[in-house]
C-alpha positions as CSV (number, residue, x, y, z in Angstrom):
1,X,31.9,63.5,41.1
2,X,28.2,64.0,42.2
3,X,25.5,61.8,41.1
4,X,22.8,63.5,39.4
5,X,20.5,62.8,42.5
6,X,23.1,64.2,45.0
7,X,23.6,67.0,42.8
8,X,19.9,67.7,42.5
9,X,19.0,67.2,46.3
10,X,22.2,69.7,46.8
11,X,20.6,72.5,45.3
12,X,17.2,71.9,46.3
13,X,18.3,72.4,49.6
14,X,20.7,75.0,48.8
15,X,18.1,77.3,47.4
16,X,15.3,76.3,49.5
17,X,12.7,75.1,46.4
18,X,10.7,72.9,45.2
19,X,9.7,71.6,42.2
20,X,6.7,73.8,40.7
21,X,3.7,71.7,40.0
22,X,1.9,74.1,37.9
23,X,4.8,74.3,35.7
24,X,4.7,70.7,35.2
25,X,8.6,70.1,37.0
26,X,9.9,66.8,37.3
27,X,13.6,67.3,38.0
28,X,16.0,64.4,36.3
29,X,18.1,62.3,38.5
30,X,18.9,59.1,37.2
31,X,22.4,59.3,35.7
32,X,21.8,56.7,32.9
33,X,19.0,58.5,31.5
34,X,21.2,62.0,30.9
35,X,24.0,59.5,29.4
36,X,21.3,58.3,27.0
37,X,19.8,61.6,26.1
38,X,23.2,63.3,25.2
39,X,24.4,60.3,23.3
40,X,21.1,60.2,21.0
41,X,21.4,64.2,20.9
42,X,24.8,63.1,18.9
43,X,26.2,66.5,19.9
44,X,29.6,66.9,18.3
45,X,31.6,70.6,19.3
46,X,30.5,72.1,16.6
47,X,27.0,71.5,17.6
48,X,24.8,74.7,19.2
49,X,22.2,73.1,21.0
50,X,18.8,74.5,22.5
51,X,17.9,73.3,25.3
52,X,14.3,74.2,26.6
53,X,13.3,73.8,30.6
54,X,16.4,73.2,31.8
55,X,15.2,73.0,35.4
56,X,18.5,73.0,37.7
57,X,20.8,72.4,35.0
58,X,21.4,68.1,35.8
59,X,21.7,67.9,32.1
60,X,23.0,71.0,31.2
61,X,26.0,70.3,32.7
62,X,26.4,67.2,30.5
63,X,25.4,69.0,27.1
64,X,28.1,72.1,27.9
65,X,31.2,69.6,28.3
66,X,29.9,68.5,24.8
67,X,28.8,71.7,22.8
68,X,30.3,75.1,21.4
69,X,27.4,76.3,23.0
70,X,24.3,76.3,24.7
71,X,21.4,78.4,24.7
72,X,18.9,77.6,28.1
73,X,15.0,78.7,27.9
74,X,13.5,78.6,30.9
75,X,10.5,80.2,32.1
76,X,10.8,79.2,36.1
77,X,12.8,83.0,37.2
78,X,14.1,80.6,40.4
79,X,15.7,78.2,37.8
80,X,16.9,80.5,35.9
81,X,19.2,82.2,38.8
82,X,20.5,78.9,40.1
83,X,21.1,78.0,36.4
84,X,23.3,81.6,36.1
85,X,24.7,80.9,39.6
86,X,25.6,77.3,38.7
87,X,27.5,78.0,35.1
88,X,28.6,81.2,35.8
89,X,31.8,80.6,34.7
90,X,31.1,78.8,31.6
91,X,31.4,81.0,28.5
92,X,29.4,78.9,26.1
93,X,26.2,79.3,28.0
94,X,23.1,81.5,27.8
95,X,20.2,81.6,29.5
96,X,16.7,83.6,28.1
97,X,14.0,83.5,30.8
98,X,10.8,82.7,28.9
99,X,8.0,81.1,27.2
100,X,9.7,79.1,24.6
101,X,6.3,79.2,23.4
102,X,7.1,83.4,22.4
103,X,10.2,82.9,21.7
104,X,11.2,83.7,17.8
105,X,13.9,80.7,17.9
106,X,14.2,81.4,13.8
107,X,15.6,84.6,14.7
108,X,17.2,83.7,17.6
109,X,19.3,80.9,15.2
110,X,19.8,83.4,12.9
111,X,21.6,85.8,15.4
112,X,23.7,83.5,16.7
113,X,25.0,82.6,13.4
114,X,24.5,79.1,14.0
115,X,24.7,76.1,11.5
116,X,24.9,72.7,13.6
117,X,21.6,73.6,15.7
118,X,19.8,70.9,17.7
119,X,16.6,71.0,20.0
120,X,17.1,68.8,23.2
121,X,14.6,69.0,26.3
122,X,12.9,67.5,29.2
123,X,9.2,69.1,28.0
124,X,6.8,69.0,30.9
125,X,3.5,66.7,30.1
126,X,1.2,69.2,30.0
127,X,2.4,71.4,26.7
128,X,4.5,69.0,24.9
129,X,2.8,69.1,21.6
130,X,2.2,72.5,21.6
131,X,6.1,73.1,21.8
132,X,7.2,70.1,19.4
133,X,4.6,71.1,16.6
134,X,6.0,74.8,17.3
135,X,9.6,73.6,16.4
136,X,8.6,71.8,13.3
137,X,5.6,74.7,11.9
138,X,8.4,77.6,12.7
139,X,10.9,75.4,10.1
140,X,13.8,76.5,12.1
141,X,17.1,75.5,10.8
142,X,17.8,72.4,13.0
143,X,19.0,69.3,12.5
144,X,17.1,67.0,15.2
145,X,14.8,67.1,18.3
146,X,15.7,64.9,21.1
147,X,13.0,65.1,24.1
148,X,12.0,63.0,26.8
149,X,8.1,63.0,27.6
150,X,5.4,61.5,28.8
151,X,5.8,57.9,27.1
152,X,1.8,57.6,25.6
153,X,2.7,60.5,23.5
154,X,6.1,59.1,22.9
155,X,4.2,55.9,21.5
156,X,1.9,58.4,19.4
157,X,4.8,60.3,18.2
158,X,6.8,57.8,17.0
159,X,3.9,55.8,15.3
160,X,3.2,54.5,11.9
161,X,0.9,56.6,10.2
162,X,-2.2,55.0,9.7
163,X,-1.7,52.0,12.3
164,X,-3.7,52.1,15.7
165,X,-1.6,54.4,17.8
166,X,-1.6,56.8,15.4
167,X,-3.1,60.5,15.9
168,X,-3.3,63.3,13.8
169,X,0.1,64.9,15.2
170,X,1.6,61.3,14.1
171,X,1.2,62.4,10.5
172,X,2.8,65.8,10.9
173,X,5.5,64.2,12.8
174,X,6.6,61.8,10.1
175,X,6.0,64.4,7.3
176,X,8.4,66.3,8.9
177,X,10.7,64.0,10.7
178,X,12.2,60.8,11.0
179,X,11.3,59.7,14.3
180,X,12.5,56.9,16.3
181,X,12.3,55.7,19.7
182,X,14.8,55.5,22.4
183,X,14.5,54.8,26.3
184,X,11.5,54.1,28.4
185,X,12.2,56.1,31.6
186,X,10.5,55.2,34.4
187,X,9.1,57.8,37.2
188,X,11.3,56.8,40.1
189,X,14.1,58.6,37.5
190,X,12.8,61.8,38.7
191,X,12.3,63.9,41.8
192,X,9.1,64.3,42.6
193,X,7.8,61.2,40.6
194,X,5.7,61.9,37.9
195,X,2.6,59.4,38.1
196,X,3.2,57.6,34.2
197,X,6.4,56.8,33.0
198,X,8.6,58.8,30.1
199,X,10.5,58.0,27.0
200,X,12.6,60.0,25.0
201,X,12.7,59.9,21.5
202,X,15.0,61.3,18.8
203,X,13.2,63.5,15.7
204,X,15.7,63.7,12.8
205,X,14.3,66.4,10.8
206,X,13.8,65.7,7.0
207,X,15.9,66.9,4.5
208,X,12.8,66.2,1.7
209,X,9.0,65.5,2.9
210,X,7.7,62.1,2.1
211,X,4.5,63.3,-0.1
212,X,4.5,66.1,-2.6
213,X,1.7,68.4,-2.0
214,X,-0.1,70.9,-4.0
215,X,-1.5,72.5,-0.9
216,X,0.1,71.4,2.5
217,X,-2.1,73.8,4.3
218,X,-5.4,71.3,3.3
219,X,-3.5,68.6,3.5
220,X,-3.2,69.0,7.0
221,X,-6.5,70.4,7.4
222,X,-7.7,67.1,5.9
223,X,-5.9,65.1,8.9
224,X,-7.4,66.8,10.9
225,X,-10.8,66.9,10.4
226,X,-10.1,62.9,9.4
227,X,-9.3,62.8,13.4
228,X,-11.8,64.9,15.0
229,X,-14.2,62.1,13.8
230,X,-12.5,59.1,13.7
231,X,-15.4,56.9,14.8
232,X,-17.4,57.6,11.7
233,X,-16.2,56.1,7.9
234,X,-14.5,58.8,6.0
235,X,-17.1,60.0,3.8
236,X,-19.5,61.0,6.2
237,X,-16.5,62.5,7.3
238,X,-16.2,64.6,4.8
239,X,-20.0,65.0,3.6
240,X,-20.9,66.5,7.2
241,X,-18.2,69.1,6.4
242,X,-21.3,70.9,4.8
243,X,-20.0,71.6,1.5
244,X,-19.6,68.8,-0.3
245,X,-22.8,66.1,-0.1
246,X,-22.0,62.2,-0.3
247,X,-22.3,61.7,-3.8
248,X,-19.3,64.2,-4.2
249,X,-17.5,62.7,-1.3
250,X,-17.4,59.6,-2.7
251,X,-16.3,60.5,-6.2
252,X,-13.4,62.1,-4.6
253,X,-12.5,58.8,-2.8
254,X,-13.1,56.6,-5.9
255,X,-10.6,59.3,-7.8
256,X,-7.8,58.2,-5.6
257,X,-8.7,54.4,-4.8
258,X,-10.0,54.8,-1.4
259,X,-13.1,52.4,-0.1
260,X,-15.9,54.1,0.6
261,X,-16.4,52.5,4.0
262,X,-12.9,53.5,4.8
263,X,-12.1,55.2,8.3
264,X,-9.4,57.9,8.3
265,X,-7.6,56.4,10.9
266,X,-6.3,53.9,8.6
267,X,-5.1,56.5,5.6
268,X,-1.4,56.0,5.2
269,X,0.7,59.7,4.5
270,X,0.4,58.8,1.0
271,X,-3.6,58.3,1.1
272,X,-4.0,61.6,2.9
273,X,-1.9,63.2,0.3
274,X,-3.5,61.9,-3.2
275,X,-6.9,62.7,-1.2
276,X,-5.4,66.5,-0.6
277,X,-3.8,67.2,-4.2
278,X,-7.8,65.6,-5.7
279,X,-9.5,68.1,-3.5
280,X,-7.5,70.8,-4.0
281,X,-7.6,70.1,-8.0
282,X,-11.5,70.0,-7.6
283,X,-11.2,73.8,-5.6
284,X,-9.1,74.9,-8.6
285,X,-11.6,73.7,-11.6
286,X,-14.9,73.3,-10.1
287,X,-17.2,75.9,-8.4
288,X,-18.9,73.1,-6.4
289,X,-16.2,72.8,-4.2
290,X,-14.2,75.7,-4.6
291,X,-15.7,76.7,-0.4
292,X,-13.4,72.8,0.5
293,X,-10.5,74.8,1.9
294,X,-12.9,77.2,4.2
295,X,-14.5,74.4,5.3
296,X,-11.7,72.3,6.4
297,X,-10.4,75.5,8.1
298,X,-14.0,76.1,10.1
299,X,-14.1,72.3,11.1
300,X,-10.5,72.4,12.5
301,X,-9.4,74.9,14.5
């Protein structure tokens, strides 16, 4: 049997290619690393799993001796013919050539008739949160996301809300996920070598969310904005939203015990949340704050 890296310099010269920069392609040779990934993946046969930039199919290979099926998204249309050339005879494998990024995957699960669905994926640097935030907002019918990216987002992703690695994606991720840490992968595990290293982590989606919400919509508007100005205390935060002055800023923070010298960098989820359900109370009873939800909307996007 072929090591990955033989198999991989194989078809590269096979087919003539190379990796596409602009597509952000780092092609997966280190053996240990595809063990790890399918092991965290947990895929049992019943499992259907979706795996998104295959590339040349190194771990393909490894997730169709496990799966009833897989379902390839690629966008790359040179991948995408080795990939058809290369499990041609396999008949639990399908290949869609396209953005995953346009892809309805809620449908797509639907079609298939699918109920043991799991994300797994090799996500090129450049648009990993774009994707990862796509799979949780789209609240597809999976049971967990196991990726391998570049390992400061990694370190982000996997953080505890409120600590100093934390972002505002860090917040979404553990309102919707249990996330959790796996491998640090270094760049000579790929061909070419990316310049930082990788990790992959596992994202075990929630069967219940951590905070109960009146309005999820502000309460993540709330992080947000929180984020955008993280160098400046809370309430200034909030007062140079332009619709609510500092006198009303801070009422709101004394309502659900919060400093008023407090950054929102250090909220925990359940900070974030009381903070969300007393603003969105306020929109509901009180004219003075009833534009809060505009506002956030305007400051964030």
């Amino acid at each position: 049997m072929k090591s990955a890296y033989e198999e991989t310099m194989f078809i590269l010269k096979k087919y003539n290619i190379l990796a596409n920069k602009s597509l952000g392609q780092n092609f997966l040779i280190d053996d240990e690393v595809i063990e790890s990934i399918v092991e965290t993946a947990n895929i049992k046969k019943e499992d259907t799993i979706i795996e998104i930039g295959p590339g040349l199919g190194t771990l393909t290979n490894k997730l169709l001796e496990k799966a009833k099926k897989v379902i390839a998204i690629e966008l790359d249309k040179r991948m995408v013919n080795i990939l058809n050339d290369r499990f041609s005879l396999y008949n639990n494998f399908e290949i869609i050539n396209e953005d995953v990024l346009k892809v309805d995957l809620r449908n797509m699960i639907k079609e298939q008739n699918a109920e043991n669905v799991k994300i797994v994926a090799n996500l090129p640097y450049y648009i990993t949160t774009p994707i990862i935030m796509k799979l949780l907002e789209d609240r597809l019918n999976i049971q967990s996301i196991t990726v391998m990216i570049q390992k400061e987002v990694a370190k982000r992703l996997t953080a505890t809300p409120g600590d100093k690695l934390s972002g505002a994606i860090t917040y979404a991720i553990n309102y919707y996920c249990e996330p959790q840490e796996v491998l640090i992968v270094p760049n000579s595990s790929f061909i070419p070598k990316p310049e930082v290293e990788s990790e992959v982590i596992n994202l075990k989606l929630r069967k219940a969310h951590p905070v109960e919400l009146t309005n999820e919509k502000l309460f993540f508007k709330l992080i947000k904005l929180a984020f955008m100005q993280r160098r400046k205390t809370l309430i200034n935060g909030l007062s140079n939203s332009g619709r609510v002055d500092k006198k009303q800023a801070k009422e709101l923070l004394e309502k659900v015990g919060l400093d008023e010298k407090v950054r929102g960098e250090s909220l925990s989820m359940q900070d974030f949340a009381n903070l969300a359900n007393a603003i969105e109370n306020a929109t509901i009873h009180s004219k003075i704050i009833n534009p809060w939800e505009r506002t956030l909307n305007d400051s964030c996007e």
